[in-house]
Each structure stands twice: as structure tokens, then as C-alpha cells.
Jmol script that loads the backbone (N, CA, C; Angstrom):
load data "model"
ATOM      1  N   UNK A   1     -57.343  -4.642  29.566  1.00  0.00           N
ATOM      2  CA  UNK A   1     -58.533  -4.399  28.821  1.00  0.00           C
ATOM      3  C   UNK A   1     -58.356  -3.089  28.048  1.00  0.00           C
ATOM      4  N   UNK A   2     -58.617  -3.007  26.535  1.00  0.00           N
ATOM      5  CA  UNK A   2     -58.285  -1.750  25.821  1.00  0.00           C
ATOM      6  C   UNK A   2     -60.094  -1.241  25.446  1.00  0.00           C
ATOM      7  N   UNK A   3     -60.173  -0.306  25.441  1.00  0.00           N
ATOM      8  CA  UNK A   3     -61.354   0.804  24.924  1.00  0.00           C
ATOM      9  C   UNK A   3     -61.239   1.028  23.781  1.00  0.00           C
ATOM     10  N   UNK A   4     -61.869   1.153  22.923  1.00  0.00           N
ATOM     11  CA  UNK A   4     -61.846   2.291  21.634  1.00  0.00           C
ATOM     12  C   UNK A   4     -62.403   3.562  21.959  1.00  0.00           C
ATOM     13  N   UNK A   5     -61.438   4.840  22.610  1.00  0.00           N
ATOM     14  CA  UNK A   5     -62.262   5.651  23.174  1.00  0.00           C
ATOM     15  C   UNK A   5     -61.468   6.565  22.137  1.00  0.00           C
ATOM     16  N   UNK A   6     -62.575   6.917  20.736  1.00  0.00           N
ATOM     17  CA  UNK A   6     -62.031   7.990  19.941  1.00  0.00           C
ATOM     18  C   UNK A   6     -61.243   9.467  20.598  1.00  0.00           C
ATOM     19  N   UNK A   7     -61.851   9.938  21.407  1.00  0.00           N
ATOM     20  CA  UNK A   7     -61.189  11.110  22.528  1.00  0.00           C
ATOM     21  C   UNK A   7     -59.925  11.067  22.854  1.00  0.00           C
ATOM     22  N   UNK A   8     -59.766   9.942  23.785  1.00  0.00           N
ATOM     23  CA  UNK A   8     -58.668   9.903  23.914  1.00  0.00           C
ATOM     24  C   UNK A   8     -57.268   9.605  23.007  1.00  0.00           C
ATOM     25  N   UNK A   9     -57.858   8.927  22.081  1.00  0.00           N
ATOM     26  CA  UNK A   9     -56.490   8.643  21.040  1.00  0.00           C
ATOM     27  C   UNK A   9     -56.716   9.859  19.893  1.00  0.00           C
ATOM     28  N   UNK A  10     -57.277  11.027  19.711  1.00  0.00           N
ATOM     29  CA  UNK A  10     -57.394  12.145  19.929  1.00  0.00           C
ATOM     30  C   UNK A  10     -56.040  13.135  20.651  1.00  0.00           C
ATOM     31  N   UNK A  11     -56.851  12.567  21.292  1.00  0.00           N
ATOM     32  CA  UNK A  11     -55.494  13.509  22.591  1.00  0.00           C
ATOM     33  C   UNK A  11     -54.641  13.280  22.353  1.00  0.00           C
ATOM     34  N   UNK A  12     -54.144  11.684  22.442  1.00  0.00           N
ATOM     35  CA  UNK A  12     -52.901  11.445  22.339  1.00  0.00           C
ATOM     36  C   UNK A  12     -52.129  11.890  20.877  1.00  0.00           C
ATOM     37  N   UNK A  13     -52.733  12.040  20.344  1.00  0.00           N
ATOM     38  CA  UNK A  13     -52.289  12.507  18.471  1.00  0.00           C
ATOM     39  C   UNK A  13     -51.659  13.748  18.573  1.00  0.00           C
ATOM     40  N   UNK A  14     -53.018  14.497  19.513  1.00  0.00           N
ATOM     41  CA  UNK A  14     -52.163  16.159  19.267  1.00  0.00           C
ATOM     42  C   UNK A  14     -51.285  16.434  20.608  1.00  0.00           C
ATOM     43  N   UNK A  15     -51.280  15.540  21.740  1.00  0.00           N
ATOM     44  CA  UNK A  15     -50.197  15.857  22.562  1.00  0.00           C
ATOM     45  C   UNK A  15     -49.136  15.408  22.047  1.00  0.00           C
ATOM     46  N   UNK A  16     -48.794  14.244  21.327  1.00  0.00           N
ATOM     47  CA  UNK A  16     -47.940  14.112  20.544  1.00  0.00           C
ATOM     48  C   UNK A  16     -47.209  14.992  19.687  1.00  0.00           C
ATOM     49  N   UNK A  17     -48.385  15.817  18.892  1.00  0.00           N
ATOM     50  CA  UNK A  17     -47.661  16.521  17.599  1.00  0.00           C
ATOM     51  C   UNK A  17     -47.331  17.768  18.511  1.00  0.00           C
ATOM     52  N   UNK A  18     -48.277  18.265  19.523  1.00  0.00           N
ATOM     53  CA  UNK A  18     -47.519  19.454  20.481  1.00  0.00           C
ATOM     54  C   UNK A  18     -45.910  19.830  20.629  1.00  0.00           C
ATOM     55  N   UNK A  19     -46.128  17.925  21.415  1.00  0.00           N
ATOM     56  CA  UNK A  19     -44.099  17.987  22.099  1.00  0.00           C
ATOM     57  C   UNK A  19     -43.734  17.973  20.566  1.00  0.00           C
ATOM     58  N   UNK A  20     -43.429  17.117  19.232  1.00  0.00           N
ATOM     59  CA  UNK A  20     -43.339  17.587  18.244  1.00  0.00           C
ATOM     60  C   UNK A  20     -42.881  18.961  17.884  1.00  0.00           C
ATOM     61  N   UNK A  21     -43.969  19.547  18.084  1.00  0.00           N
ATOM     62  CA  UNK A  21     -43.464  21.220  17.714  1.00  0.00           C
ATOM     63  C   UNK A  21     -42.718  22.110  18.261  1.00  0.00           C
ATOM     64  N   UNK A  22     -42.901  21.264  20.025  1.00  0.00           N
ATOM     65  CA  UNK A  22     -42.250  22.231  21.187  1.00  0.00           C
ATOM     66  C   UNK A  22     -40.612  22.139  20.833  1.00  0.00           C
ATOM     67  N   UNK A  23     -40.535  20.527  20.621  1.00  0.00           N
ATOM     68  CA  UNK A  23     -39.025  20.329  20.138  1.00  0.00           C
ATOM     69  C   UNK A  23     -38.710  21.109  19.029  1.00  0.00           C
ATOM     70  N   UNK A  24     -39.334  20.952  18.199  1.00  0.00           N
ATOM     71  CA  UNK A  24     -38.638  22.028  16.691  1.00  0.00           C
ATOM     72  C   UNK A  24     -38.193  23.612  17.055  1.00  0.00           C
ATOM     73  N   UNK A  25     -39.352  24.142  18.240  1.00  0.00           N
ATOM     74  CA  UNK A  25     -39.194  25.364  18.414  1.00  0.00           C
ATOM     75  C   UNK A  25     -38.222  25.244  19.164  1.00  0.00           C
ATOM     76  N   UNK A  26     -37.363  24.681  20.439  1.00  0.00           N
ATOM     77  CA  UNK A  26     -36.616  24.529  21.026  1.00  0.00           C
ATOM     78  C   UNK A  26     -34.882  24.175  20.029  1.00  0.00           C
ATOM     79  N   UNK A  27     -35.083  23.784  19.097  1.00  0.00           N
ATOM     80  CA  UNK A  27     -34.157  23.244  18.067  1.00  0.00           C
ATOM     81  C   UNK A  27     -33.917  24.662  17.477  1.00  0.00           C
ATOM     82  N   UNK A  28     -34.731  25.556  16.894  1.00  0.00           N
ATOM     83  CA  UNK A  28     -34.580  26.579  16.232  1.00  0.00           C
ATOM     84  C   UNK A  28     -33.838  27.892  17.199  1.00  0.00           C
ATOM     85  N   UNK A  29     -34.810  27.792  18.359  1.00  0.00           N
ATOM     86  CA  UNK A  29     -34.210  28.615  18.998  1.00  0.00           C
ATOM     87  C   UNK A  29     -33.053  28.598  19.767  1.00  0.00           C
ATOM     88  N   UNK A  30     -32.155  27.243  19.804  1.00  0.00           N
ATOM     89  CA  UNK A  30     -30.743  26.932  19.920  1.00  0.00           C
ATOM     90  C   UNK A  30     -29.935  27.519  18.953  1.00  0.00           C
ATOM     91  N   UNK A  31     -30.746  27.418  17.796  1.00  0.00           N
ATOM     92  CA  UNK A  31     -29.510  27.680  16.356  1.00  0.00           C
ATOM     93  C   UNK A  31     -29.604  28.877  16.623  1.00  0.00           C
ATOM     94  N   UNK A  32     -30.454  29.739  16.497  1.00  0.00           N
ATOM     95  CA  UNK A  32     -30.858  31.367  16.961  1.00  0.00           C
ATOM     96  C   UNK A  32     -29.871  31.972  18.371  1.00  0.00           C
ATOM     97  N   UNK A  33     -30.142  31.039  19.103  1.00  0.00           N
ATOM     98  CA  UNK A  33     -29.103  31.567  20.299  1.00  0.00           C
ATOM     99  C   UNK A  33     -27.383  31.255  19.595  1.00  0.00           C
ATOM    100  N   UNK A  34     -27.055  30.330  19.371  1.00  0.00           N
ATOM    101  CA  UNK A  34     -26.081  30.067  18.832  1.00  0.00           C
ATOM    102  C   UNK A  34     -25.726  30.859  17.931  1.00  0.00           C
ATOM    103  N   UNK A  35     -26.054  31.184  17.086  1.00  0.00           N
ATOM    104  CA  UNK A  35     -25.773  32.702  15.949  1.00  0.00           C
ATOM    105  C   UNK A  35     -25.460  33.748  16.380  1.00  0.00           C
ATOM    106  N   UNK A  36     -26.393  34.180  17.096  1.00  0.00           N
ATOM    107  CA  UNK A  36     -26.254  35.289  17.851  1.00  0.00           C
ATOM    108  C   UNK A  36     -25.361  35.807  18.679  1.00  0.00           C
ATOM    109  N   UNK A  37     -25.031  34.291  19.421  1.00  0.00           N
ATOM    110  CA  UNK A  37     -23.888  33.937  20.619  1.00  0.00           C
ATOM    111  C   UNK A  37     -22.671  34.627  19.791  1.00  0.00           C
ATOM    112  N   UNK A  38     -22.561  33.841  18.283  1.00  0.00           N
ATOM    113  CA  UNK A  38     -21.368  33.730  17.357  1.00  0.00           C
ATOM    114  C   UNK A  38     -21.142  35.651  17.301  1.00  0.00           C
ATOM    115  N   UNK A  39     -22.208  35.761  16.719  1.00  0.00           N
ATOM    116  CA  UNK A  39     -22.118  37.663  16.299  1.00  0.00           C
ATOM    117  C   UNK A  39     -21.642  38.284  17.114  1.00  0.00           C
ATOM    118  N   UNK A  40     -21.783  38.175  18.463  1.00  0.00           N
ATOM    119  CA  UNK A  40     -21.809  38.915  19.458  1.00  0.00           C
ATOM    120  C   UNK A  40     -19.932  38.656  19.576  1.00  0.00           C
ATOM    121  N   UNK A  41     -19.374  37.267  19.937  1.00  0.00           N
ATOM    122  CA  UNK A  41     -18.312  36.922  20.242  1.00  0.00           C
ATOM    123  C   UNK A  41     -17.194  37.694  19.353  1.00  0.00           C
ATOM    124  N   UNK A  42     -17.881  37.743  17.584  1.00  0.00           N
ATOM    125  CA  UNK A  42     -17.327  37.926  16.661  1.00  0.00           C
ATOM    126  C   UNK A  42     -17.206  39.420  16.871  1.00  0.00           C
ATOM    127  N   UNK A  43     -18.343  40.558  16.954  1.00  0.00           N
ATOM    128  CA  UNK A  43     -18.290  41.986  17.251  1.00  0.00           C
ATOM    129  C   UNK A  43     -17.103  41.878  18.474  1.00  0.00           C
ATOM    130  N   UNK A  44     -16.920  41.153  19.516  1.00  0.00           N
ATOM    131  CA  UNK A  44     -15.609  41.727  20.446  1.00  0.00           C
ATOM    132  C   UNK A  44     -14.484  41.457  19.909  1.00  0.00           C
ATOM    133  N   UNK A  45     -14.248  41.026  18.836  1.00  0.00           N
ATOM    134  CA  UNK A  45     -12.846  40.856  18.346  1.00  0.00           C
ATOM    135  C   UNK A  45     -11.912  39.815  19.364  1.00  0.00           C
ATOM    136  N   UNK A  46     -12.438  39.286  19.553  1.00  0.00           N
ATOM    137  CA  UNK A  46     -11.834  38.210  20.060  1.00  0.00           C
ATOM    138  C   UNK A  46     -10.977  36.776  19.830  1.00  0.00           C
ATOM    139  N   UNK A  47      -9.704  36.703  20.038  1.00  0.00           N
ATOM    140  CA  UNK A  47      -9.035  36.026  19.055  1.00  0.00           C
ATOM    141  C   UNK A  47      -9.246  34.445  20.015  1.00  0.00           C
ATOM    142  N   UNK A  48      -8.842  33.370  18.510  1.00  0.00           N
ATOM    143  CA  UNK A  48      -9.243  32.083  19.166  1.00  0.00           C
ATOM    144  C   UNK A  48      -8.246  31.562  20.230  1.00  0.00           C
ATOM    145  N   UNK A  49      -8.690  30.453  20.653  1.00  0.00           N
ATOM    146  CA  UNK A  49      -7.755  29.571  21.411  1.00  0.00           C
ATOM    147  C   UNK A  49      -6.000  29.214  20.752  1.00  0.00           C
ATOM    148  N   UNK A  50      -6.261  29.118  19.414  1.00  0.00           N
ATOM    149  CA  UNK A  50      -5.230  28.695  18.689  1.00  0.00           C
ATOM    150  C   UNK A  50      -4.453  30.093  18.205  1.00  0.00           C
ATOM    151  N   UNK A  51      -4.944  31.254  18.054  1.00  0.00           N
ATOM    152  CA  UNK A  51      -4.218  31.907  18.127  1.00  0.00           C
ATOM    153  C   UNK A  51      -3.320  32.647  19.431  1.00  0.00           C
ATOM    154  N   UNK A  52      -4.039  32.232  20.297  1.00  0.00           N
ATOM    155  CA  UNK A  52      -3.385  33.202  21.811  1.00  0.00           C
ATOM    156  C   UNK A  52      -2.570  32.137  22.125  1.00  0.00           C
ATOM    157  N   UNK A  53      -2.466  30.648  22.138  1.00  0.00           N
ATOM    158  CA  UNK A  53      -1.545  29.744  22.490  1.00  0.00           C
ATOM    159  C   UNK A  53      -0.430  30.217  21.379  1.00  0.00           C
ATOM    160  N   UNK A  54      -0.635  30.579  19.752  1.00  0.00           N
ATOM    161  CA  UNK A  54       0.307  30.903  19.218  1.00  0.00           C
ATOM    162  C   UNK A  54       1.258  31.872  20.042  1.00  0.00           C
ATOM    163  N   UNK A  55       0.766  33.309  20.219  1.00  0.00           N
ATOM    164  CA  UNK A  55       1.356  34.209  20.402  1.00  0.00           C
ATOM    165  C   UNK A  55       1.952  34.254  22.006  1.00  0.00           C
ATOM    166  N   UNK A  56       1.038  33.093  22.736  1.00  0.00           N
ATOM    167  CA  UNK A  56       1.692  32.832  23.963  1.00  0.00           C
ATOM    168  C   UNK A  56       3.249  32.249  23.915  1.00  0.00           C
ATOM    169  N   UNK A  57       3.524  31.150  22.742  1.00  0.00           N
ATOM    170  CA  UNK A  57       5.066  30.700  22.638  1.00  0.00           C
ATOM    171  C   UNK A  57       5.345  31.220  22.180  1.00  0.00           C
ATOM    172  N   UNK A  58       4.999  32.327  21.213  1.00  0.00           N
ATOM    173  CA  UNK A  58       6.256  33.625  20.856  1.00  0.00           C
ATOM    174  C   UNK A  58       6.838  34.272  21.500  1.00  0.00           C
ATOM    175  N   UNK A  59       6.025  34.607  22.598  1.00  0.00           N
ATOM    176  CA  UNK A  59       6.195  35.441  23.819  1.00  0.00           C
ATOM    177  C   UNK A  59       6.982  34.857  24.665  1.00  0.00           C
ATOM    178  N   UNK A  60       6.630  33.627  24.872  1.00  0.00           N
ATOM    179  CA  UNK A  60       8.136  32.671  25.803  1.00  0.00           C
ATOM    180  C   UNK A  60       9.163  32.543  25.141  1.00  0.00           C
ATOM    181  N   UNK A  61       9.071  32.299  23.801  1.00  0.00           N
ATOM    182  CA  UNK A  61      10.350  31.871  22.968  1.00  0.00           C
ATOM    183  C   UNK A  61      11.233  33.504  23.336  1.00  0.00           C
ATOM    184  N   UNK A  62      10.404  34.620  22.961  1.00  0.00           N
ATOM    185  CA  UNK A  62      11.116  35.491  22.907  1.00  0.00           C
ATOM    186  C   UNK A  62      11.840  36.245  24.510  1.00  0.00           C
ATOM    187  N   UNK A  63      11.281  35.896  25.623  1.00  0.00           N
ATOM    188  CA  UNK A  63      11.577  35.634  26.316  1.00  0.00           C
ATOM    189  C   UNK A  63      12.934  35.200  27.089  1.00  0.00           C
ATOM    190  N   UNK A  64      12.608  33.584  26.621  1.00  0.00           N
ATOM    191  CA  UNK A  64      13.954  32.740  26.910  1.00  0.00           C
ATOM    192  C   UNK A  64      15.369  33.488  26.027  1.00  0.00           C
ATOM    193  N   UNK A  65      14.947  33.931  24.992  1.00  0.00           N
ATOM    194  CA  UNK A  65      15.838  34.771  23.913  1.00  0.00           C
ATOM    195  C   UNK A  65      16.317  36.129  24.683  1.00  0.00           C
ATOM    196  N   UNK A  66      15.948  36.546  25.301  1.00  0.00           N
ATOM    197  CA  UNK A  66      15.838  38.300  25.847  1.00  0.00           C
ATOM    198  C   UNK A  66      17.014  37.537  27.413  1.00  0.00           C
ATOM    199  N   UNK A  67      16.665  36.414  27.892  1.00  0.00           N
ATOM    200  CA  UNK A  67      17.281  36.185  28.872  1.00  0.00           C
ATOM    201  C   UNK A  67      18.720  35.756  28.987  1.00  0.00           C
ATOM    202  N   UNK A  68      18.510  34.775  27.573  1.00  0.00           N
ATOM    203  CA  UNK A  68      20.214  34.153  27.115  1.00  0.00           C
ATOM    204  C   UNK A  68      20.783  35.243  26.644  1.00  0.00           C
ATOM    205  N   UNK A  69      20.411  36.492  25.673  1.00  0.00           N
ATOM    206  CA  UNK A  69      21.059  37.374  25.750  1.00  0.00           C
ATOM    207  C   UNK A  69      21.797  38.648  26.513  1.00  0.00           C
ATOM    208  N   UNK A  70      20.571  38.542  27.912  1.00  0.00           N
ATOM    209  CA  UNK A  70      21.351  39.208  29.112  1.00  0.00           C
ATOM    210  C   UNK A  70      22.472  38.597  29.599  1.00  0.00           C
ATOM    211  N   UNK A  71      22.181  37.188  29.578  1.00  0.00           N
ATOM    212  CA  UNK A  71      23.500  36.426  29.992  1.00  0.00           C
ATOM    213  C   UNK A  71      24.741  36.957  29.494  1.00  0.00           C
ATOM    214  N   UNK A  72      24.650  36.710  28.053  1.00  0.00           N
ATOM    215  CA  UNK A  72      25.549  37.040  27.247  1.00  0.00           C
ATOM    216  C   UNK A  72      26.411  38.284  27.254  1.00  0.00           C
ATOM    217  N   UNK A  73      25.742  39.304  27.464  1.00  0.00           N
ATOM    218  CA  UNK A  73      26.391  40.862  27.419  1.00  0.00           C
ATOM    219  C   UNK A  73      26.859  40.655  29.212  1.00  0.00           C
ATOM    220  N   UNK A  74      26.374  40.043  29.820  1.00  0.00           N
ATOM    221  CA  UNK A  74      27.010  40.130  31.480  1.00  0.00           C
ATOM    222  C   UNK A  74      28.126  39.669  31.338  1.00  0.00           C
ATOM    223  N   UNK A  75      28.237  38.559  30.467  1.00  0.00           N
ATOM    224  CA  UNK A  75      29.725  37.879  30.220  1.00  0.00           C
ATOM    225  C   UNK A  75      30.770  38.160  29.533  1.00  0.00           C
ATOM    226  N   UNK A  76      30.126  39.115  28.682  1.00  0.00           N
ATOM    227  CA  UNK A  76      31.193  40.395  28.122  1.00  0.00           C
ATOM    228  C   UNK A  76      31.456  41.204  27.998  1.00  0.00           C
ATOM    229  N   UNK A  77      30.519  41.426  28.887  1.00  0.00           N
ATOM    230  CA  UNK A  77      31.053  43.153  30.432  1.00  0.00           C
ATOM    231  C   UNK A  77      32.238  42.721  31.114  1.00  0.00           C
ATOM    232  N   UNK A  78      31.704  41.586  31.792  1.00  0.00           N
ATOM    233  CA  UNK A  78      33.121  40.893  33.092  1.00  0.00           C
ATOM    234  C   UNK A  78      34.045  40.567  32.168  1.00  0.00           C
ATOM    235  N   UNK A  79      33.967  40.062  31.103  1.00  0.00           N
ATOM    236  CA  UNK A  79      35.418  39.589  30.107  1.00  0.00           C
ATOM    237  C   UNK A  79      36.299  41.156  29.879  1.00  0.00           C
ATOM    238  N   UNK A  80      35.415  42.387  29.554  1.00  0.00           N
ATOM    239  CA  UNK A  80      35.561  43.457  29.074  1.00  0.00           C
ATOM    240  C   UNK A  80      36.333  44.180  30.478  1.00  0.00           C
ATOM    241  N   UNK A  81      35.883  43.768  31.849  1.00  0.00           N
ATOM    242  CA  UNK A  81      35.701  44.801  32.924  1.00  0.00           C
ATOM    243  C   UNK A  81      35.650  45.947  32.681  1.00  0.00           C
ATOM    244  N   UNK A  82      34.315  45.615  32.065  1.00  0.00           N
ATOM    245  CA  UNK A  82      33.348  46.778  32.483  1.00  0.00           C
ATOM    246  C   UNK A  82      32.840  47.038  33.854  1.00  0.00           C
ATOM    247  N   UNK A  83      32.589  48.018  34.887  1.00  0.00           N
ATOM    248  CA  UNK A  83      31.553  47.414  35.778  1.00  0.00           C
ATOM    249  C   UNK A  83      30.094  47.354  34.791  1.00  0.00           C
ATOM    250  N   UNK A  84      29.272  47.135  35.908  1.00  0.00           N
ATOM    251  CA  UNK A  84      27.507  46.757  35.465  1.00  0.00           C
ATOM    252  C   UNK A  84      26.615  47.632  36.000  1.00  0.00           C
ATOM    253  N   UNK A  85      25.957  48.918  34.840  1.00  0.00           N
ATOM    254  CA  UNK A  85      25.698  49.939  34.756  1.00  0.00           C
ATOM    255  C   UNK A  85      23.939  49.318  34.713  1.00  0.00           C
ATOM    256  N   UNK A  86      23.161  49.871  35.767  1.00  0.00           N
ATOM    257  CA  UNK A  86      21.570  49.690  36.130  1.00  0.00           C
ATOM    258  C   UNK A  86      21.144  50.799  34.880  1.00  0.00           C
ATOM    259  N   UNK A  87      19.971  49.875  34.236  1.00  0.00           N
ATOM    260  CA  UNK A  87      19.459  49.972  33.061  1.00  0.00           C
ATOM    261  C   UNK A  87      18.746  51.583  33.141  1.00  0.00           C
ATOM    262  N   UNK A  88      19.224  52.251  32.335  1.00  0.00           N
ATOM    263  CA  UNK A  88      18.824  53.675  32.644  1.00  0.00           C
ATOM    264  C   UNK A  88      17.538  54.232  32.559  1.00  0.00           C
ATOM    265  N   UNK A  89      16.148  54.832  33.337  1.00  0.00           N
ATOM    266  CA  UNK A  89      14.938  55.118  32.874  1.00  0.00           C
ATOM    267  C   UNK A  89      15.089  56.006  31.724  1.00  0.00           C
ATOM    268  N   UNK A  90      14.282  56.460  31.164  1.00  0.00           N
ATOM    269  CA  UNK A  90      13.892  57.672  30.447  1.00  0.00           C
ATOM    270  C   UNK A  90      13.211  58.599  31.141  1.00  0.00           C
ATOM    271  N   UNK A  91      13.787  60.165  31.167  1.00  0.00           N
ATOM    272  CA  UNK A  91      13.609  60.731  32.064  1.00  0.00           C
ATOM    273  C   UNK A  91      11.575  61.100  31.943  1.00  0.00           C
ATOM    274  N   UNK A  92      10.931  61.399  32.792  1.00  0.00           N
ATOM    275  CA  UNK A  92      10.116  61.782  32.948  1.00  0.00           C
ATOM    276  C   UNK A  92       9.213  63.496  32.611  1.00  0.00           C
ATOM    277  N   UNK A  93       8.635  63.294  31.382  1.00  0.00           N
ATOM    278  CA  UNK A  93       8.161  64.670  31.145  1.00  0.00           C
ATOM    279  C   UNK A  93       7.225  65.255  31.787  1.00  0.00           C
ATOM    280  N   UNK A  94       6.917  66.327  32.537  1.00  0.00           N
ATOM    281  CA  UNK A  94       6.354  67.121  33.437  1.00  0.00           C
ATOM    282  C   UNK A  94       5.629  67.404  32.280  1.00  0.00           C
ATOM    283  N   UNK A  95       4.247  67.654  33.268  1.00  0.00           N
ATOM    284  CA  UNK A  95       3.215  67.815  32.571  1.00  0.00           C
ATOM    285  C   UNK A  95       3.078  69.427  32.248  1.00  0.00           C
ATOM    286  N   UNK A  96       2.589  70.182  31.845  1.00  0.00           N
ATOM    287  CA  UNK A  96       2.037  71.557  31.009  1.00  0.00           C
ATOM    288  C   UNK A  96       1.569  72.552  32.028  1.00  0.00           C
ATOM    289  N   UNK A  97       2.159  73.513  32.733  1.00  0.00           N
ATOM    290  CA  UNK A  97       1.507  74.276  33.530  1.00  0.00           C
ATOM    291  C   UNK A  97       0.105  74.593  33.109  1.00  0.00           C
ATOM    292  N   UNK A  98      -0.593  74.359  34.212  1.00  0.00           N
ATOM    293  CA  UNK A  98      -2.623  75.091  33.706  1.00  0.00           C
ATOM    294  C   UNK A  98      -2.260  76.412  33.897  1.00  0.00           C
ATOM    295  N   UNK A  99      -2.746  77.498  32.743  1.00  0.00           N
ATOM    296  CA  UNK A  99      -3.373  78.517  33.269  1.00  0.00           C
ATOM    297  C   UNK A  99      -4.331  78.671  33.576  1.00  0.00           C
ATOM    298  N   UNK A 100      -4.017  80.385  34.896  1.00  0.00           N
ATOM    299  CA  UNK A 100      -5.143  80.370  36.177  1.00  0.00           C
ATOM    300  C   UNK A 100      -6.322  80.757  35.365  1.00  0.00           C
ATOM    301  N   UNK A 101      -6.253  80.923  34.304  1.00  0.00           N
ATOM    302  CA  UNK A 101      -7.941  81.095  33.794  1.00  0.00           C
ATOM    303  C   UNK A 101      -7.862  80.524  32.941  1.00  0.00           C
ATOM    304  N   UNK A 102      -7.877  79.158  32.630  1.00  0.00           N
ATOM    305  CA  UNK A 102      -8.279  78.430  32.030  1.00  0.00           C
ATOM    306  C   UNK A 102      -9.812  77.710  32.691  1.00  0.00           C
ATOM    307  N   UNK A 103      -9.866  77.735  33.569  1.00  0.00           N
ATOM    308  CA  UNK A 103     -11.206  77.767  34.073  1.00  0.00           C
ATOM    309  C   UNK A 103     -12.119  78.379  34.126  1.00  0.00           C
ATOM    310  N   UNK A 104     -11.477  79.929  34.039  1.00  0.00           N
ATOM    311  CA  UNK A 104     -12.330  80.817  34.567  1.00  0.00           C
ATOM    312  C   UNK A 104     -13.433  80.957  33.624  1.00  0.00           C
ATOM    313  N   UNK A 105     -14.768  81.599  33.665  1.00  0.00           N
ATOM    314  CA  UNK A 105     -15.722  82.197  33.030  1.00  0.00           C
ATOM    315  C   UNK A 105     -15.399  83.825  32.935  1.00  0.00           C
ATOM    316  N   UNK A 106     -15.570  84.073  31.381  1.00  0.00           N
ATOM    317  CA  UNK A 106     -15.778  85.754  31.337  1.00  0.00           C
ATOM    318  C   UNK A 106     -17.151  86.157  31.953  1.00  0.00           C
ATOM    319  N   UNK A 107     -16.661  87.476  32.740  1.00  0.00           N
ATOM    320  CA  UNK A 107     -17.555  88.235  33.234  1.00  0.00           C
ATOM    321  C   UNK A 107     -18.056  89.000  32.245  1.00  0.00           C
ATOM    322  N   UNK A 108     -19.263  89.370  32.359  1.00  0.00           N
ATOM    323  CA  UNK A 108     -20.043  90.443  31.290  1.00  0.00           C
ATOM    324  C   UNK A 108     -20.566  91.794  31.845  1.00  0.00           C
TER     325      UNK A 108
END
end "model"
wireframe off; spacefill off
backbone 0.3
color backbone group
């Protein structure tokens, strides 16, 4: 059994156009978060996916390269007999004596 109850189909019009609006505002404020998201990501300087996988196989390529070439000089050390001399540090610079009043406060 249906009514003609002006009120209620009323209601239903503007609860309708409500969710309506709630969605638009929910739509806007995605794009808004999303922008923002972007700015923010963009201010850390942050490089993409496609570039760090780049520079990740450079880094292996160069790698595997750094390793075949240790090979290489080991094999013509022993061809050479040479012995095999441990890779030398760089010596260590000592830091700056403090002077004893470099802290101090003048007395007045």
C-alpha cells in the first residue's frame, strides 16, 4: 500500500541531495589530500621507484666489475710473484689540541 505523504518524499529528496554533497565533499577532499600528499613527498626530494632500481644495477653492475677486477690483479700478482700486500688504510689525522682557556670566561 503506497501514501502520498508530501513529508516524507520531502525527506527523501534532501537526504538524497545531502549524501550527494557528502560525496562531492569527500571527492574533493581526496584530491586535496592527494596534492598535498604529492607536495609534501615532492619537498623530501625523494627519488622514484624507477630511479633507485636504476642506480641499484649500476651499483651491482659496478660491483660485479670491482670484483672481476680483483680477480684479475690477484692473477697477476701470482703470475708476477709478487706476494699479496693488505690494502693500506690512510693514516688517521689527530684531532687539534683544545686550549685550556678556550672555555674559560674572562674575569673582570
Amino acid at each position: 500500500m503506497q501514501t502520498d505523504n508530501r513529508f516524507l518524499d520531502d525527506l527523501a529528496k534532501v537526504a538524497t541531495g545531502a549524501l550527494g554533497v557528502a560525496a562531492g565533499m569527500r571527492a574533493e577532499a581526496e584530491v586535496l589530500l592527494r596534492q598535498r600528499f604529492e607536495r609534501f613527498l615532492s619537498d623530501m626530494d625523494l627519488v622514484t621507484r624507477d630511479e633507485f632500481d636504476a642506480v641499484k644495477a649500476m651499483a651491482a653492475a659496478a660491483r660485479a666489475e670491482q670484483e672481476t677486477l680483483q680477480k684479475r690483479v690477484a692473477a697477476l700478482e701470482a703470475a708476477l710473484g709478487q706476494p699479496k700486500e693488505p690494502a693500506k688504510k690512510a693514516p688517521r689525522r689527530k684531532a687539534a689540541p683544545k686550549s685550556p682557556s678556550a672555555g674559560a670566561e674572562k674575569d673582570e
